[in-house]
N, C-alpha and C positions, 0 to 999 in steps of 0.2 A: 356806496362810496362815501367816503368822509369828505368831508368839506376845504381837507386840509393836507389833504393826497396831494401829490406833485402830479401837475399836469401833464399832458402829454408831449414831444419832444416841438417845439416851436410856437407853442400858446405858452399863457401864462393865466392863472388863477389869483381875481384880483378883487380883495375884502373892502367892499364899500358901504358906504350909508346913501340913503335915497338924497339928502341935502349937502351932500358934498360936493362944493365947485369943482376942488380938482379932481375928484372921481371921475366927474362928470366933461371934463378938459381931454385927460387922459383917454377912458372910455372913445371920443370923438378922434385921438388922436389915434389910438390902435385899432379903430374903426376903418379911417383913412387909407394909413398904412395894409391893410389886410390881415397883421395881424391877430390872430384868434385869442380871444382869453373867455375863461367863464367866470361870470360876476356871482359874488355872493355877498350879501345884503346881510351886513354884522347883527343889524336890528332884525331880522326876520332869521337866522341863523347861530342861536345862542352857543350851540357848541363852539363856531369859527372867533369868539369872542376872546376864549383862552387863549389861541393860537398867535393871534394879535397883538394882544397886551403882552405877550410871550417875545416876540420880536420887537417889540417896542417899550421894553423897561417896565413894562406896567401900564404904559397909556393905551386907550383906543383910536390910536392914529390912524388914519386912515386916508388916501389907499395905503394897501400894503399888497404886495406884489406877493407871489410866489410861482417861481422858476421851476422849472424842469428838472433841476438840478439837486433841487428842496432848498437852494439858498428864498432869500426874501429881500426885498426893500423895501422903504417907505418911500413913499411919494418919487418915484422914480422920476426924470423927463422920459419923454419918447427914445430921444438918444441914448442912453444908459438903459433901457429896456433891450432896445436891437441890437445891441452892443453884446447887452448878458446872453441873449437870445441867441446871438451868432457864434457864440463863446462855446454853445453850448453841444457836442454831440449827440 
C-alpha cells in the first residue's frame, strides 16, 4: 500500500513530523473523538514527501489531511475534519 492511497471510508490518513504541535493537538483531538486516521511520519516516509509539498504549493506543511474521498487539507480543525468526514459516502 502506498502512503498516499485514500484511506478507508471514515478515517483519514494524516502526514506529520514527530515535532509538530499541531500534528500532535490534532492527533489528541481525533483520538478523543474516535475518529480513526493512520499517521505517517514525513521524515521517516520519504515517498509521502512529494504528496505534500504536492497539496501544499511546494511547502512541507504539515499536518495534511487526506480524506476518503482523495481530497486533502492542511491543518484542518477537528470541525472541518468531521464535517468532510460526514460529507463523505
Amino acid at each position: 500500500m502506498t502512503t498516499t492511497k485514500a484511506p478507508a471510508p471514515g478515517s483519514v490518513t494524516m502526514f506529520s513530523t514527530s515535532w509538530c504541535g499541531y500534528c500532535n493537538r490534532l492527533k489528541a483531538q481525533l483520538g478523543r473523538e474516535g475518529i480513526p486516521f493512520t499517521e505517517v511520519n514525513i521524515e521517516e516516509a520519504p515517498e509521502a514527501v512529494a504528496f505534500v509539498m504536492d497539496v501544499n504549493g511546494g511547502n512541507q506543511t504539515v499536518p495534511t489531511l487526506l480524506f476518503p474521498d482523495g481530497s486533502a487539507a492542511t491543518n484542518p480543525s477537528l470541525g472541518e475534519v468531521k464535517k468532510r468526514l460526514a460529507a463523505t459516502p
